[in-house]
N, C-alpha and C positions, 0 to 999 in steps of 0.2 A: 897557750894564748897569752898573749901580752896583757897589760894590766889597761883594762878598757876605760878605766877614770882617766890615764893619761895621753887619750887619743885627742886628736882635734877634733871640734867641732865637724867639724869639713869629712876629717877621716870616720868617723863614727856613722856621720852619713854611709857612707861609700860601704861602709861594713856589715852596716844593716840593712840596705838593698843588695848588697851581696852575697846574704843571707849568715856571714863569718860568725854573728852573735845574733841577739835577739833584744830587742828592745826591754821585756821583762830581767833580760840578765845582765843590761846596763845598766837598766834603772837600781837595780840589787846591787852591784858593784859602788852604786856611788852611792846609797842609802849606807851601807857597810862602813863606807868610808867619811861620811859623817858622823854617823857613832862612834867612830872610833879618832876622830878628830874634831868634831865641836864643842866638848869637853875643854879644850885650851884653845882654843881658835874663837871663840862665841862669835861665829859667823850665822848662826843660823837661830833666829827667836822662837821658830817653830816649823817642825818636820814634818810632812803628811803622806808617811808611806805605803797608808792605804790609797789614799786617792792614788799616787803613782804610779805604783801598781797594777790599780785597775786603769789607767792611760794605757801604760805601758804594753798587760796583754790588748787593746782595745787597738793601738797602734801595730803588734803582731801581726792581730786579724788582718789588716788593712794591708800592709804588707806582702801577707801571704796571699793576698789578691793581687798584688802590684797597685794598688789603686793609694800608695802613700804619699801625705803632702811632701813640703819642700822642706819641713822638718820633723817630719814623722819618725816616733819616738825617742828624740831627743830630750834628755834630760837637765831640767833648766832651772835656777834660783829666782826667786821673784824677792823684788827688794819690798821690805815694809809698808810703803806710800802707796803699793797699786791695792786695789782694791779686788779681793779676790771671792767669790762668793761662797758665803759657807764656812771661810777660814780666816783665821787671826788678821785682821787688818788694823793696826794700833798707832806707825808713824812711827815705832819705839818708845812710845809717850803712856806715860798714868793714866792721864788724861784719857783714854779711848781703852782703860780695859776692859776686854770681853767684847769686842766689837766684833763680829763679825757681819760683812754686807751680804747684802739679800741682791746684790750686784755685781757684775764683775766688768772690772776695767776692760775699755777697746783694745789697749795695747794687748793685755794679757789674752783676750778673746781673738785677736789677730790669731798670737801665738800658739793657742788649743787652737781654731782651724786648722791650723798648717802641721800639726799632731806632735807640738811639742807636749814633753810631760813635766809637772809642777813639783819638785822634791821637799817644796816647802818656801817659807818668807825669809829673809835674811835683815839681818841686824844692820840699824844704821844711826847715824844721829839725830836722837827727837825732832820730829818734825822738818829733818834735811837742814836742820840747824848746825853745823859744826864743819872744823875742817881737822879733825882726827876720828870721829865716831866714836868719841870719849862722853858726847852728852847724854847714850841712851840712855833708857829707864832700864835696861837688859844688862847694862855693864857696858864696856870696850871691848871691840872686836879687836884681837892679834893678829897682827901681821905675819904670814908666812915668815915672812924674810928677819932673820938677826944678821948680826954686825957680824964679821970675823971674830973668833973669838971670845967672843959675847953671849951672854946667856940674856939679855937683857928683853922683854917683850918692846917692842917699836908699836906706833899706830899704824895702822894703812890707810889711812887718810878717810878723808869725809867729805860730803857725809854717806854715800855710798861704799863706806868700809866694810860694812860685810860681803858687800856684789865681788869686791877686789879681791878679798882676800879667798871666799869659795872657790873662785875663778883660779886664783893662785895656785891654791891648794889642792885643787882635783877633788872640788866638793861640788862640782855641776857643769856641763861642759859650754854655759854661757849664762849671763846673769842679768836680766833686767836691770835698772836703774835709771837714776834722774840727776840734770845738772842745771845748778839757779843760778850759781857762781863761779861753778870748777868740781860738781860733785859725782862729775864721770871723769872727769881729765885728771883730777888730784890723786885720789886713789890708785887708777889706774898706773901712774906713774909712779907712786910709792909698792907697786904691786909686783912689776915687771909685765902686764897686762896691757891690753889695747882699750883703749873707751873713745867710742866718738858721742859729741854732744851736738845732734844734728842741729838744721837748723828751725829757730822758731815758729811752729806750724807744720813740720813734717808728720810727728807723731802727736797722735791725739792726750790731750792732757785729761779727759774724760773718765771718769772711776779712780784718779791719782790725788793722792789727799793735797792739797794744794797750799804749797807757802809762800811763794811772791806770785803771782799767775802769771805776770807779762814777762817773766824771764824764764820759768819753770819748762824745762822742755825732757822726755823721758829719752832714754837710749841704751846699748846695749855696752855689758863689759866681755872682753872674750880673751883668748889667749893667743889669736893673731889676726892680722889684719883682714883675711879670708872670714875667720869664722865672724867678724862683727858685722862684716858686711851681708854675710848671711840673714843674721839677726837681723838685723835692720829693714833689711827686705821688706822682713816679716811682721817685724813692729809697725814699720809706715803704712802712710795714707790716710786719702777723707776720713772724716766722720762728722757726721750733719749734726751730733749731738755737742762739738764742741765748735764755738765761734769763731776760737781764731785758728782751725785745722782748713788748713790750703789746698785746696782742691785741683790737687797735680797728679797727673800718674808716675807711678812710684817706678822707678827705673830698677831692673835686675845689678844691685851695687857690686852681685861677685864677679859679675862680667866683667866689671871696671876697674879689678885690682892688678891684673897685670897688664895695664895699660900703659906705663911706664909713663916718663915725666921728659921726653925727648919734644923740644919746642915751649917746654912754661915758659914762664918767668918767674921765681920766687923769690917775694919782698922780705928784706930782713928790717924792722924796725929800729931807729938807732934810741927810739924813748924806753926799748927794754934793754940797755944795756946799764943795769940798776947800781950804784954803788955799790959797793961790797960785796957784789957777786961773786959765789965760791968762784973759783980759777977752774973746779972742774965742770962747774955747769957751762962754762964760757967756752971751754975746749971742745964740748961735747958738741954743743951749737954750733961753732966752725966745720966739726966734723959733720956734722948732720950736712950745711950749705955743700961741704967736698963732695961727698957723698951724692948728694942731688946731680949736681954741676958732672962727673964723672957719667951720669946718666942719660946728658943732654940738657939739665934745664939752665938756664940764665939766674944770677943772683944779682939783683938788684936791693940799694939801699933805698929806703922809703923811710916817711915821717908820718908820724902820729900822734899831733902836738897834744892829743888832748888826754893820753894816755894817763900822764899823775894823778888827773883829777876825777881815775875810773873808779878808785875802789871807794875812796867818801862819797862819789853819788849814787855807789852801789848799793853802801851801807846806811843809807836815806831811804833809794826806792825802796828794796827789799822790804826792813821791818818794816816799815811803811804799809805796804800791801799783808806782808803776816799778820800785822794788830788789826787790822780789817778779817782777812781769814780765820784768823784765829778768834774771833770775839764769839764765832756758832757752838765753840766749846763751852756749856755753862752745866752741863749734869741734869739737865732735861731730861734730852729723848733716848739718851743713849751716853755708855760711858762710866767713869767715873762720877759719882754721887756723894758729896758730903753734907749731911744733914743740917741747916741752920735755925737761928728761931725765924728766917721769915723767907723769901723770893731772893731777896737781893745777899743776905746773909749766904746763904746756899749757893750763890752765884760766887760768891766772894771767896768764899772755903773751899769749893771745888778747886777753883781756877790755882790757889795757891797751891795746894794739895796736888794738883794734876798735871802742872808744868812746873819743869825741870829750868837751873837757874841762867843758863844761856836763851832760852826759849824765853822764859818771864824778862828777862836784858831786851830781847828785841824788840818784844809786844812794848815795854816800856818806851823806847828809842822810836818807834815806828808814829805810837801814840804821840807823845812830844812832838814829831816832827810834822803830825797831820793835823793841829793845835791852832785853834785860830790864829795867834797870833805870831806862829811861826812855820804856820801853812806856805808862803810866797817865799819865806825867808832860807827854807831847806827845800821842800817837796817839791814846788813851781821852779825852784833855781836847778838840781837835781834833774832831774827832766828836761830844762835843756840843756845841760853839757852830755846828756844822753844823744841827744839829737845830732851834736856836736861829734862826740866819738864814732857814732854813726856815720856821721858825711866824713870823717876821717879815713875812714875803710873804702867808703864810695872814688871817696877821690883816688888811693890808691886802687880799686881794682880800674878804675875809668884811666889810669895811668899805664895799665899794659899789667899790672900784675895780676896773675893767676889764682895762688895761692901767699899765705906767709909762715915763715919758720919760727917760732920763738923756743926758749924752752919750756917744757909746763909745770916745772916748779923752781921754788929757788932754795930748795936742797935737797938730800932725802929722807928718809921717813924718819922721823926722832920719837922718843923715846915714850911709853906710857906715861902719861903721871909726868909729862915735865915742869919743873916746875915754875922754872923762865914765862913759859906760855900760861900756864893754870892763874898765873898772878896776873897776866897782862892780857886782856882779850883782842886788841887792836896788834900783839905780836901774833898771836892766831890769824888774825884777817889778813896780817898780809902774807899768809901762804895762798891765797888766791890773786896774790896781784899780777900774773901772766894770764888768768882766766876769766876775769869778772870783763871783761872788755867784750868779750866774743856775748857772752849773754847782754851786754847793754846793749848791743848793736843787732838781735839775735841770728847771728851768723853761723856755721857750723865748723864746728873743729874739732877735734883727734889726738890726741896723747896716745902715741905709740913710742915702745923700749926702747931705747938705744943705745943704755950703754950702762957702767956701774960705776961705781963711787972709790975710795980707796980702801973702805969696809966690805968692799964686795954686794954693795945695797943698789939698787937698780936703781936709775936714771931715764926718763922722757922727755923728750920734745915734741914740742905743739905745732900741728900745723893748723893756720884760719884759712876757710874757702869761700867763695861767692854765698850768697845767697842761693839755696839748692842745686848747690854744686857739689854735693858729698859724695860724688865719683871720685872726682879732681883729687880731693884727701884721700881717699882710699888708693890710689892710685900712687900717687905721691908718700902717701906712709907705707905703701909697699917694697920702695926702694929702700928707706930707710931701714925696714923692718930683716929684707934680704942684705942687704951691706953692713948691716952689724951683726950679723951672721955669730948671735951669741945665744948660749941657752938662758932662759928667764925662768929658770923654775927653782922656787927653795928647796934647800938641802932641808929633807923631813926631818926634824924632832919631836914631834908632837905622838 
């Protein structure tokens, strides 16, 4: 028997309705294989092999009646942020140790409906704070992938780095996750991985610990374009318990990935061709347009004047809405508790004690900026060049465009502990500046592989689609995903 951690999502299905394995002996397969790989990977803050287990025979049963969902006994990682009842739910953060809810997120209850199995929480950046998944309170999550030659550990980006790198690694055959910024599309593409970040109000944000809310949208990491759209399936739709979940029916996304891209039109933006762009991100993104255009679609140039001014009104809303969310953490009802001499003392020592120093940077930054006196001056101006970036997309798809290609990062994955970034926090933030556009506008988009670097480190591009048009991208990253016709999986050392 081939080694069942390394099946696709898709295939894994097809295996265990064909009865070739057994959901109990997947699940055992990739429990194995985190033991024996999260030790140097810390992709995984907490394992739960008994619950598994007991999914896993419970999905047999079902099975062996025929009577199984649409992804009965699939074994899947859940990131930090969902809320899982019973088990570790922390953010990665001090601040929430011992938390376990007496609730479990919509998305993740989608997921048990349709009889996926839970192998544990995965490692991210405190609070979805970060763009390497360097800020846990857990450590840094490793990257599958090293450099040629190099023994050196990489990030896998953030803050969703553990979802990338389990996925990477054949430590779960798909991975929940969340993006505020870029924290499915970043990863994913320091991964060799697919992430789409639907669009805002597909998937219910309800039971997900919450850091900016009007951008925070959850989604799925996988290892091809089939198996997200699978996930996703499963993740979407209503839910009346959250207000701004869009009351659409949720379309079958696997249908829609060999739809092919004969008749788009896809917009190449000329405001992301950034100075200093590597020569190989630039090559890669012409190759991606050939690639399309040999398929049938149309490439058109388009503008999106408002593009520079995405990531500063990013870095306004965001903390902005965190120092709001974040203010229910004080050592009350639950959590981290530091003893004071009074109420506010105790408030005071928790909070410092219990977040981590990019998390206390934004609360600070977010606070400031929602400040009487420079409330209109950041927060009210912010907001609207949001609006701004927004009718930049409207007017391009009201233009004839379909979809748009960018790349989704502006390099590849660098190094733990670098020390360039560790000194400059604003060198960190602009590793989201191809992403933080799609969340201000909340639009959906896709980082799928397409190609490698001259260290042999994996490369992606982004595609943006309509509003509830995440066929359209699965469709269109399918091309891309089939004409790079390359393997994305790291050479094991671990």
């Amino acid at each position: 028997m081939t080694d069942l951690t390394k099946l696709s999502l898709a295939d894994a299905r097809k295996g265990l309705e064909a009865k070739s394995f057994t959901a109990t002996e997947l699940t055992g397969a990739y429990l194995s294989a985190i033991e024996k790989a999260n030790p140097s990977l810390n992709a995984y803050v907490a394992v739960t092999p008994e619950q598994a287990l007991d999914m896993a025979k419970a999905s047999d049963e079902k099975l062996a009646k025929g009577q199984g969902g649409p992804l009965e006994g699939i074994p899947l990682g859940i990131k930090d942020l969902f809320g899982t009842k019973g088990v570790h739910t922390q953010a990665a953060s001090h601040i929430l140790d011992g938390f376990k809810p007496e609730y479990e997120s919509t998305v993740t209850s989608n997921l048990w409906r349709d009889g996926a199995v839970m192998l544990g929480k995965l490692n991210m950046d405190e609070f979805a704070m970060g763009s390497s998944n360097e800020t846990s309170y857990y450590g840094p999550v490793v990257n599958p992938f090293r450099a040629e030659g190099s023994n050196a550990n990489l990030v896998p980006g953030g803050s969703s780095g553990g979802s990338a790198a389990a996925v990477s690694a054949w430590l779960c055959a798909g991975a929940t996750a969340t993006d505020t910024g870029g924290s499915i599309r970043q990863p994913a593409a320091f991964t060799g991985t697919v992430g789409i970040k639907p669009t805002y109000g597909r998937c219910s944000r309800w039971g997900v610990v919450a850091f900016a809310s009007s951008l925070d949208q959850a989604g799925p990491i996988a290892r091809t374009v089939e198996d997200a759209a699978l996930m996703m399936t499963s993740m979407s739709g209503y839910d009346v318990k959250d207000s701004t979940s869009v009351d659409l029916a949720v379309p079958d996304f696997a249908a829609a990935v060999e739809r092919g891209v004969k008749g788009l039109t896809i917009g190449v933006p000329r405001e992301y061709r950034m100075d200093g762009m590597p020569a190989e991100i630039e090559k890669l993104w012409s190759q991606g347009l050939e690639w399309l255009k040999a398929e049938g679609a149309t490439v058109k140039d388009i503008s999106l004047p408002h593009t520079k001014y995405a990531l500063p009104a990013y870095y306004i809303v965001a903390p902005a809405e965190a120092s709001s969310n974040l203010a229910r953490y004080d050592g009350v009802k639950y959590g981290l508790r530091v003893s004071g001499k009074d109420i506010t003392d105790m408030y005071e020592l928790t909070r410092a004690a219990g977040f981590g120093r990019e998390v206390k940077r934004r609360i600070m930054i977010g606070t400031y900026v929602l400040s009487a006196g420079y409330f209109d001056a950041y927060y009210v101006k912010a907001q609207k060049v949001r609006t701004l970036i927004k009718k930049d997309f409207e007017d391009a798809f009201h233009g004839g465009v379909d979809a748009v290609l960018t790349p989704a990062t502006p390099s590849a994955a660098f190094g733990v502990g670098d020390e360039a970034l560790a000194a400059d926090p604003v060198a960190m933030y602009l590793n989201d500046i191809f992403t933080v556009t799609v969340n201000m506008a909340g639009l959906p988009g896709i980082a799928v592989p397409a190609g490698k670097d001259g260290k042999g480190l994996p490369l992606g591009l982004q595609l943006i689609g309509k509003p509830f048009d995440e066929e359209t991208l699965f469709a269109a990253a399918r091309v891309i995903e089939k004409s790079a016709d390359m393997d994305f999986s790291p050479k094991q050392w671990w």
